[in-house]
N, C-alpha and C positions, 0 to 999 in steps of 0.2 A: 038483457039480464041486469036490473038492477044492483048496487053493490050488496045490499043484504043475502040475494041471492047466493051472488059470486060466493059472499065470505061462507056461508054456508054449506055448499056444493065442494068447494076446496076444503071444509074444515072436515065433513065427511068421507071425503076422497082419498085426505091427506092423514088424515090421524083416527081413520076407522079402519086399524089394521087388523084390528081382534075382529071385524065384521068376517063370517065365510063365505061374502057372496063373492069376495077377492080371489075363493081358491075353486076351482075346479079339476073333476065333479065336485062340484057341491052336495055331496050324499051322505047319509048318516052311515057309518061303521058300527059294525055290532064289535064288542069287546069278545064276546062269548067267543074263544078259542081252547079249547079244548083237545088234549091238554094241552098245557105254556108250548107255545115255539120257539124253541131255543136258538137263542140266534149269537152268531159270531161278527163281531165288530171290527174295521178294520178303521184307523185312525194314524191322521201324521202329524197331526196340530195342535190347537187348546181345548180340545175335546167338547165342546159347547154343545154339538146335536146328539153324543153319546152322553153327554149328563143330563140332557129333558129325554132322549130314550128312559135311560134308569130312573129320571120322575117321575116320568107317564105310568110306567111300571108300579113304582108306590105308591100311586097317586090311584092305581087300578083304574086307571085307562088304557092298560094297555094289557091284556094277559101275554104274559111273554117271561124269557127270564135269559139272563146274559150269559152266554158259557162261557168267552171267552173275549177280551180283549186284546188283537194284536195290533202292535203297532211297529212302524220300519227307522223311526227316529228314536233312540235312544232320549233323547232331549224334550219331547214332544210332552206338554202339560196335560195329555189327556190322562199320563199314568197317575197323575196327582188324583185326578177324578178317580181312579179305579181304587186306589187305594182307600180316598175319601169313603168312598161307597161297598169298599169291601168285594170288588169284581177281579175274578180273576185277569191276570194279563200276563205277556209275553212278548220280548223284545225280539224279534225278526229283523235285525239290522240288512237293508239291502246290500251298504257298503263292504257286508261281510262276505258275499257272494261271488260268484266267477261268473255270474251269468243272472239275467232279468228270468231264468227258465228255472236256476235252482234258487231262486227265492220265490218264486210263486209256489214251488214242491214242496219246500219249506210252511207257506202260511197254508196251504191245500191239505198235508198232512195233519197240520195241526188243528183243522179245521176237524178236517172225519175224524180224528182220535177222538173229536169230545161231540163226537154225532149232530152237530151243526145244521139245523133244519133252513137257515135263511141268513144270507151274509149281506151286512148291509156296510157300505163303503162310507162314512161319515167323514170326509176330509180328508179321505188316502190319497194323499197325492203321488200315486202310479197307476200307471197302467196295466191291469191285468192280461193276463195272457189267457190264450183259448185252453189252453186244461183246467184253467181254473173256469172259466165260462163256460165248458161244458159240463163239467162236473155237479156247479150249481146253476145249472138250463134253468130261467127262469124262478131260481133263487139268489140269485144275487142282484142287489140295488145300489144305486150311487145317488145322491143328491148334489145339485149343480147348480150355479148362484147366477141362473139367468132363465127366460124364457123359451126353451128349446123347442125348435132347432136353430136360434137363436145366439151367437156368441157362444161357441164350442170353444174347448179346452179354457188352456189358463188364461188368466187376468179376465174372466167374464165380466165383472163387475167395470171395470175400465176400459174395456169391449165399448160397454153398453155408454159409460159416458162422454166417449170421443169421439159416436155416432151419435149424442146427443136425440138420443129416443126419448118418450117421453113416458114410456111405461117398461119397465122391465120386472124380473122375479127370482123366481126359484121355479128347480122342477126336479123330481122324484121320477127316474129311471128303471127300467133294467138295463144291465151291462152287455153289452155286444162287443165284437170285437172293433168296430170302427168309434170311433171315441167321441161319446155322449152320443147316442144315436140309436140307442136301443128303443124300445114302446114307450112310451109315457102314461105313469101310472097317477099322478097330482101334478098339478099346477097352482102356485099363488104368484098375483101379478102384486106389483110393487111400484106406482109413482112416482120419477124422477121433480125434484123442488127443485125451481131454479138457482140455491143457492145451495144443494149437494155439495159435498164434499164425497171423496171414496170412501172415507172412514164414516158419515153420518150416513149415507146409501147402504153401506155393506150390515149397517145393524139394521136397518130396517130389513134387509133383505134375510137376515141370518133369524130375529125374530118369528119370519113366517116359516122359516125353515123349521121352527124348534116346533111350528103346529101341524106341516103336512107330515115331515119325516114320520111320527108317531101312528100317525091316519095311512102313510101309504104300507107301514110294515103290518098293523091290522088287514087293510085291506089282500095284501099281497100273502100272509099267513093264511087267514081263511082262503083263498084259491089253493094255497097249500093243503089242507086241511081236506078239502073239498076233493080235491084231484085223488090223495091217497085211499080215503071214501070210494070213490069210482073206481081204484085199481083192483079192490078189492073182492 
């Protein structure tokens, strides 16, 4: 391969992240959901993939609409987002608990009070327990900053660079009880540079996140959609 080529094939590889031949399925989502699925957000962090949720949304890419945002960190900048945006939220402090069993009752509750069709985990950093997984069988989702099944649990991204792989990603779930290990519903693979750092990895990684999370809750809503169709 001559070097014109090299520089080429690397300049494609490496900064054609907006390409979707990166994510699979590679399949067109129809927006057409009817009506909004309202979905309930669970968040611990700086809320990133629950602010392009809410701009997919404006942006009607996405028919949907937000009931509710909880989150377990009092501190956690996603509520700045919520308020930015005008979304409802509520603080579910784990630490205020006696048990992992009545803080799940707690976010479970507050979920069916505002009839919650699809709960997507965008950064909660816990684990859910099985009454909340059976509850939403096959509605609830997590997104996970690795190639699964791939570097489970935490520090994936530092997983990924101490095995020195040379291709890693995200990937868009459902939640089971053994942790990240449910179906996989999206994938986008993601490129390690030889001069990564965690911090210049983790934004390219979080990037692709902000394009399947929106594609897999479309995708995952109309199977919602479709199922109640058939129960009917």
């Amino acid at each position: 391969m001559n070097q014109n080529n090299k520089e080429y094939c690397e300049s494609n590889l490496f900064n054609g992240l907006n390409g979707r031949s990166l994510i699979s399925p590679n399949e067109s989502v129809s927006n057409f959901i009817e009506p909004k699925i309202r979905l309930g957000i669970l968040a611990s962090g700086n809320g990133s993939n629950f602010e392009f949720i809410i701009k997919s949304i404006q942006n009607n890419e996405l028919n949907a609409e937000v009931s509710i945002l909880i989150v377990n960190n009092p501190n956690c900048l996603a509520i700045e987002k919520a308020i930015k945006y005008d979304i409802p939220y509520v603080i579910i402090n784990h630490r205020d608990c006696n048990s992992r069993l009545e803080h799940d009752k707690l976010v479970m509750n507050k979920l069916e009070e505002l009839s919650v069709e699809l709960v997507v985990m965008a950064g909660w950093m816990r684990i859910v327990g099985e009454e909340i997984i059976n509850k939403f069988n096959n509605r609830l989702i997590n997104i996970h900053p690795s190639l699964l099944p791939s570097f489970k649990g935490i520090d994936a991204i530092q997983q990924a660079m101490d095995k020195r792989v040379t291709i890693t990603g995200c990937t868009v779930h459902y939640v089971q009880k053994e942790v990240d290990s449910g179906s996989i519903i999206i994938q986008a693979a993601v490129p390690l540079k030889e001069k990564d750092s965690i911090e210049t990895l983790k934004k390219r990684i979080q990037d692709m996140e902000h394009i399947i999370l929106p594609l897999a809750i479309a995708k995952v809503a109309i199977e919602i959609r479709t199922s109640f169709k058939d129960k009917k």
